[in-house]
C-alpha positions as CSV (number, residue, x, y, z in Angstrom):
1,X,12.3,-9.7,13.6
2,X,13.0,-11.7,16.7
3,X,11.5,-14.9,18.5
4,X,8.9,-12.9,20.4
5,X,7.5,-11.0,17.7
6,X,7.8,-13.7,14.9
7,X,5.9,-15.5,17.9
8,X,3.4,-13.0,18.6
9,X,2.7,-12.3,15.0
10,X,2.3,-15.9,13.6
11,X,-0.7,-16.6,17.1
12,X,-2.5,-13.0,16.0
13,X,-2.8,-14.2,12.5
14,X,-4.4,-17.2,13.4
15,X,-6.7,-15.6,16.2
16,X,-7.9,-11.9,15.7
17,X,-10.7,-11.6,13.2
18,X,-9.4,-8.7,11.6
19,X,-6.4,-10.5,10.2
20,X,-8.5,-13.7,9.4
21,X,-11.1,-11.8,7.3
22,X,-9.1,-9.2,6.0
23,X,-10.2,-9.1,2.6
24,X,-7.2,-10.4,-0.1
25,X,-8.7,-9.2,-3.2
26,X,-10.4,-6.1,-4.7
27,X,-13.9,-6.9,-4.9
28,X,-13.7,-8.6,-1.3
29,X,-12.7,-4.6,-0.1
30,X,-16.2,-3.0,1.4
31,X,-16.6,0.7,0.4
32,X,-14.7,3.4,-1.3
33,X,-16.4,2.6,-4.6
34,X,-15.4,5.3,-7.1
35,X,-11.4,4.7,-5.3
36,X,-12.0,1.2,-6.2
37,X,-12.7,1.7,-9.7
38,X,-9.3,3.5,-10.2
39,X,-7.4,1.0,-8.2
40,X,-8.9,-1.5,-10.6
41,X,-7.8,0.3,-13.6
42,X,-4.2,0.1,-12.4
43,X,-4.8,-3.7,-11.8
44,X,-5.9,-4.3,-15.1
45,X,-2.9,-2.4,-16.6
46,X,-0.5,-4.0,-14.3
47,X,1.1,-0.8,-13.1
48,X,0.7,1.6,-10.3
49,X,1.7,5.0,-10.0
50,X,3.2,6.5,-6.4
51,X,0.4,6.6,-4.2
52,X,-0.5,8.3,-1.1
53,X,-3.6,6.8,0.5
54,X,-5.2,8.6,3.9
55,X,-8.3,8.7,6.2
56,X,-9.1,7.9,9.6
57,X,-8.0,4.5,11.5
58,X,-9.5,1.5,10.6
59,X,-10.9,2.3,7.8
60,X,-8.6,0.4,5.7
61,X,-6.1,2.2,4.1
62,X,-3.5,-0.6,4.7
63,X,-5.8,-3.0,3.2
64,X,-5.9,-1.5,-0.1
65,X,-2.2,-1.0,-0.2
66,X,-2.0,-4.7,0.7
67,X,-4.4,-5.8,-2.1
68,X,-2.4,-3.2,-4.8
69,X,1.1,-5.3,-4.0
70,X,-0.3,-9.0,-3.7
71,X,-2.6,-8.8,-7.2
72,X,0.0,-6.7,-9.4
73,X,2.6,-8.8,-10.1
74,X,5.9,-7.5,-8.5
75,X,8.1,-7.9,-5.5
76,X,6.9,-5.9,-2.4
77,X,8.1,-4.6,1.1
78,X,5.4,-3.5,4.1
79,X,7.5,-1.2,6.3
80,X,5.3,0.2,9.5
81,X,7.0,4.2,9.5
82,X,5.6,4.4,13.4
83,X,8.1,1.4,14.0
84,X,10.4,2.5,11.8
85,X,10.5,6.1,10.9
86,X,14.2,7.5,10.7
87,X,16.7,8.3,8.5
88,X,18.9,5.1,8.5
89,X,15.5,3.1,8.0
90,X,15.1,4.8,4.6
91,X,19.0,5.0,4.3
92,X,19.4,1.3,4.6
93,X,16.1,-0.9,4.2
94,X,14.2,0.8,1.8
95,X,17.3,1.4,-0.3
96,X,18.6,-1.4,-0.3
97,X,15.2,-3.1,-1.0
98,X,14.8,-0.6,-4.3
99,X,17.8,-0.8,-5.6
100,X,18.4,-4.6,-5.4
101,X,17.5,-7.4,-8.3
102,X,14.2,-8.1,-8.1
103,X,12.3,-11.4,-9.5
104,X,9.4,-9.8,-10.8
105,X,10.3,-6.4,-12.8
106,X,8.8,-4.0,-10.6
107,X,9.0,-3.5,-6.6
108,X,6.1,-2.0,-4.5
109,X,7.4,-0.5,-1.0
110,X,4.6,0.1,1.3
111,X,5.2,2.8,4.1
112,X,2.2,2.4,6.4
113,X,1.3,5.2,9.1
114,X,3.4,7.0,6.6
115,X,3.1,10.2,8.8
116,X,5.2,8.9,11.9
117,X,8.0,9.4,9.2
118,X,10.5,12.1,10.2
119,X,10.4,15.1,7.7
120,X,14.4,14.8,7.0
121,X,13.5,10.8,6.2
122,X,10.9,11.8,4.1
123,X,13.2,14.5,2.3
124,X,16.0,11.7,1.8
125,X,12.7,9.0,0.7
126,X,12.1,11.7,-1.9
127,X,14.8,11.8,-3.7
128,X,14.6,7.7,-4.0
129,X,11.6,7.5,-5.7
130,X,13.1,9.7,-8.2
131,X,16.0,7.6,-8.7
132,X,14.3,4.5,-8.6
133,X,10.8,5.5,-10.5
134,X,11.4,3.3,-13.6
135,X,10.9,0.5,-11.4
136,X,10.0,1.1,-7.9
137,X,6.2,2.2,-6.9
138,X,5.7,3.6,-3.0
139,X,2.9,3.1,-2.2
140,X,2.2,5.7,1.5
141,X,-0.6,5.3,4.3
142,X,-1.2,7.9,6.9
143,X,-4.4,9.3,8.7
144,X,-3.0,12.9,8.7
145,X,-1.7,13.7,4.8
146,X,-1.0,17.1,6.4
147,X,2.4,15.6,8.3
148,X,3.3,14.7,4.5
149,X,6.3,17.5,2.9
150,X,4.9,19.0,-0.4
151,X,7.5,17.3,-2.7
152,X,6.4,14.3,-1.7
153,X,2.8,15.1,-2.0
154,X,3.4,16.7,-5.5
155,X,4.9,13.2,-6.1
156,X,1.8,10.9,-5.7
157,X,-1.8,10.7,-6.9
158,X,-3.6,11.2,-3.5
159,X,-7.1,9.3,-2.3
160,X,-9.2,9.9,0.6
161,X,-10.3,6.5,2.2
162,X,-13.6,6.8,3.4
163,X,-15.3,4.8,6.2
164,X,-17.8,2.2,4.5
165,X,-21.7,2.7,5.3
166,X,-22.8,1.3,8.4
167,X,-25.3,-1.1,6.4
168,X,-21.9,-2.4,4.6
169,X,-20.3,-2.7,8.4
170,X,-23.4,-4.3,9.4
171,X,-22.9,-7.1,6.7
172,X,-19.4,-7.8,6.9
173,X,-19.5,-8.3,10.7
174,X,-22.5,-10.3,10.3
175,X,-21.0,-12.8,7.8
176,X,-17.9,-12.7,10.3
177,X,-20.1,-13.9,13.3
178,X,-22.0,-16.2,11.1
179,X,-18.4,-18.2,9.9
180,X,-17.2,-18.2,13.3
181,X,-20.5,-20.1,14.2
182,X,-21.5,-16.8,16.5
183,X,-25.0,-16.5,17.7
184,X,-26.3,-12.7,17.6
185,X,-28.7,-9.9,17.2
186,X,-28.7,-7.8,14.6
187,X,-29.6,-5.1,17.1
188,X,-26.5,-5.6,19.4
189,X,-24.4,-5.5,16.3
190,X,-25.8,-2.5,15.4
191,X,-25.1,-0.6,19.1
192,X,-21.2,-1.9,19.0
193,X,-21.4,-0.8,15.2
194,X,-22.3,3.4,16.5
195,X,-20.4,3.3,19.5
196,X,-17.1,2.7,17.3
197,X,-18.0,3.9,14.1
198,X,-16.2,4.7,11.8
199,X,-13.1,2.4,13.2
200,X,-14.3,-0.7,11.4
201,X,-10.9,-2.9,13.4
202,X,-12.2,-1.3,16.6
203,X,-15.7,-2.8,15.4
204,X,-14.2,-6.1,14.8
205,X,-12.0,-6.2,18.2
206,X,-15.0,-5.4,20.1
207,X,-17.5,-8.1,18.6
208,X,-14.9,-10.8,18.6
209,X,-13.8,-9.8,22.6
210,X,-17.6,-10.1,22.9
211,X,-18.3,-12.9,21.6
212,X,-16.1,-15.6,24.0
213,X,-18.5,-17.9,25.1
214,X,-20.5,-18.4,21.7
215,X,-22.7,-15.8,21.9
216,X,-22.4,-11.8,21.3
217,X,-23.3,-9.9,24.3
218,X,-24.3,-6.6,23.0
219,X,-26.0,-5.1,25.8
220,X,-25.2,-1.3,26.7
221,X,-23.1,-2.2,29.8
222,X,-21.0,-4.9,28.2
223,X,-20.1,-2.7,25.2
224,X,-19.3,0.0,27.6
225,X,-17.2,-2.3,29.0
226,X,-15.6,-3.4,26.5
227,X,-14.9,0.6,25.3
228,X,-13.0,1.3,28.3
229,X,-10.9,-1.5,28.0
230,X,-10.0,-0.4,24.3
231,X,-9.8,3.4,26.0
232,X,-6.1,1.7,27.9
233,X,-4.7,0.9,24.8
234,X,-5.7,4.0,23.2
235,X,-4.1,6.1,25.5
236,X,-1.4,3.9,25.7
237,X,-0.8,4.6,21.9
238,X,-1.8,8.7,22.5
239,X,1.1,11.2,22.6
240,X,0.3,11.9,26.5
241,X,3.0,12.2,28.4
242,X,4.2,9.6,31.0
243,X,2.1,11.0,34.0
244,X,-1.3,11.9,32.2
245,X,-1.6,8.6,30.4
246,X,-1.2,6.8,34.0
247,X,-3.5,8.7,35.7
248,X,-6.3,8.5,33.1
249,X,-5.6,4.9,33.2
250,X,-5.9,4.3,36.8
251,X,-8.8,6.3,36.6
252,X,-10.3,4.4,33.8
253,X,-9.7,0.7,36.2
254,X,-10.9,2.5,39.1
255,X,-14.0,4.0,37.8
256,X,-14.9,0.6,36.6
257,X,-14.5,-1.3,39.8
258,X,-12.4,-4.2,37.4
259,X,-12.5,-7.4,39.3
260,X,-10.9,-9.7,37.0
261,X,-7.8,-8.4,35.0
262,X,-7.4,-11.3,33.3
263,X,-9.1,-9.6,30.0
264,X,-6.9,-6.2,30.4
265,X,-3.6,-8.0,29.6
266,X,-5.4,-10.0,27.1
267,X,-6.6,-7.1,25.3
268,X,-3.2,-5.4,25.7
269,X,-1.7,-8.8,24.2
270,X,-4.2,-8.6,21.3
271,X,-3.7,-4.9,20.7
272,X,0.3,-4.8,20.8
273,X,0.5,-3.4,17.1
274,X,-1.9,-0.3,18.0
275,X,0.7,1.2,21.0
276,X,3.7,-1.4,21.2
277,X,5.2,-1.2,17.7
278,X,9.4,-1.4,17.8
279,X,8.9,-2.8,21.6
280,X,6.6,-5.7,20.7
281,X,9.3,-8.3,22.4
282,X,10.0,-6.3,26.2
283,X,5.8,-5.5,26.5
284,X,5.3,-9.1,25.9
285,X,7.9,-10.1,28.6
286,X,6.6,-7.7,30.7
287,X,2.6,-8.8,30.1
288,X,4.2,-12.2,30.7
289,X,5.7,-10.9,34.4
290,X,2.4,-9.1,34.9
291,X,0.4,-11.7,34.4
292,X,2.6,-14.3,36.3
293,X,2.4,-11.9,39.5
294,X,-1.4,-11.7,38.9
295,X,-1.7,-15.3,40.1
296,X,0.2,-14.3,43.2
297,X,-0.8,-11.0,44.9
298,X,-3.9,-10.0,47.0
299,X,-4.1,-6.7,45.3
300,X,-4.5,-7.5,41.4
301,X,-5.1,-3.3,40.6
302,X,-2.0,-2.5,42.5
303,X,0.0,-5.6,40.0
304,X,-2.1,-4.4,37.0
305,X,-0.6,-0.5,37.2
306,X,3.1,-1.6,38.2
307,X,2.6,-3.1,34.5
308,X,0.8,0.0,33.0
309,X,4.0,1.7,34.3
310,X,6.7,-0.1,33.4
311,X,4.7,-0.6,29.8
312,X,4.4,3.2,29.5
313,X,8.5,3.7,30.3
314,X,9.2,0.8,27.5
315,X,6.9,2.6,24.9
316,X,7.4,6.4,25.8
């Protein structure tokens, strides 16, 4: 990992909510009941089979993969397969990883947005958990278990990950304002709450990008707002092609008459893991320039898409 993203990654931790409250331990994980029961019954017996865990983003998939690793004891690996999702990564990193002396007795290898994974990497990752199942779990998130080859599938026990209630969003973002000293109506959380539903990180984002000045604004406008600015990097992490995501971008700045940009390179900062991954370091030089010639220019929406661009020919 280099300077920039060792950088990058060591500031989010310490600033975005959904890092700081991401819940460590079983019973701190909202939803998914019946899934947590079984997850608790490998806890208890200290042993996990090879898992494949999928829903929709944000709903916490990776959580749960995180909390399997850190409470059984064993060594573990988080690889992200959107960063890293080709042959030699499976060829080299997970191998090695799997096949190399461990401290602990067993290894768990988490492969998050597991289906980003090519299908001849996943044909080559198959045959690894064969050889290495006496000690080796893999434990696979993905939102579409449809991208996943069958021998693979036939390899894992396989759990939906549901979206919690709104009522348990509603809590958890509530106790989240209340520890970060937050004042706020239940009411507005409830609107940000079913404009994002079920993406409980998008909830999150939204409420803590909201809530600068000590105070959630909630109001209908504001959240709006605040949905087209998470729309950018949404499209910037899309499969549209070069031209379509710039044009819906400048049409997304235009049709909001943006003023300041000041908060559309923050939130593209705060959102690098959602569209940037395996370019983290040359967007954040290039944030860096865009923000620099922001200071400079009489035409800030002119400066803010020469950025869009040169992000969407780093990422695409």
């Amino acid at each position: 990992m280099s300077f920039f993203e060792n950088e990058k990654t060591a500031k989010q931790e310490n600033t975005l909510w959904v890092e700081k409250y991401r819940p460590q331990i079983l019973n701190d994980y909202i939803g998914n009941d019946l899934l947590k029961e079984k997850v608790q019954t490998y806890l208890d017996n200290n042993d996990v089979p090879h898992l494949l865990l999928y829903g929709k983003a944000g709903t916490g998939k990776t959580t749960l993969a995180k909390i399997i690793a850190q409470t059984i004891e064993c060594d573990y690996m988080v690889i992200n397969a959107s960063d890293e999702n080709n042959v030699e990564t499976v060829r080299t990193k997970v191998k090695n990883f799997a096949s190399g002396a461990g401290f602990k007795g067993m290894k768990i290898i988490i492969l998050d947005e597991f289906d980003y994974m090519t299908p001849n990497a996943q044909a080559i990752l198959r045959n690894l958990m064969e050889t290495f199942s006496r000690h080796t779990r893999f434990v696979l998130t993905c939102n579409y278990h449809e991208k996943i080859i069958e021998p693979i599938l036939s390899r894992c026990q396989t759990f939906a990950v549901n979206p919690p209630s709104k009522k348990e969003v509603a809590v958890h973002v509530s106790d989240i304002l209340t520890k970060e000293n937050i004042q706020f109506d239940i009411k507005d959380v409830a609107d940000i709450i079913t404009n994002f539903y079920p993406d409980i990180r998008r909830i999150i984002n939204t409420c803590q990008l909201q809530s600068s000045k000590g105070v959630l604004k909630g109001d209908k406008q504001t959240i709006l707002q605040a949905d087209f600015k998470n729309k950018i990097v949404d499209i910037l992490a899309s499969g549209e092609e070069k031209r379509n995501a710039y044009i819906q971008i400048r049409q997304l700045v235009g049709d909001n008459k943006v003023n300041d940009f000041a908060e559309l390179y923050s939130i593209l900062y705060e959102r690098l893991d959602d569209y940037a991954a395996g370019n983290t370091a040359n967007v954040i030089l290039e944030l860096s320039q865009g923000q620099f010639r922001d200071a400079l220019v009489i035409d800030k929406e002119i400066c803010f898409m020469a950025t869009v661009i040169a992000i969407i020919n780093i990422i695409k």
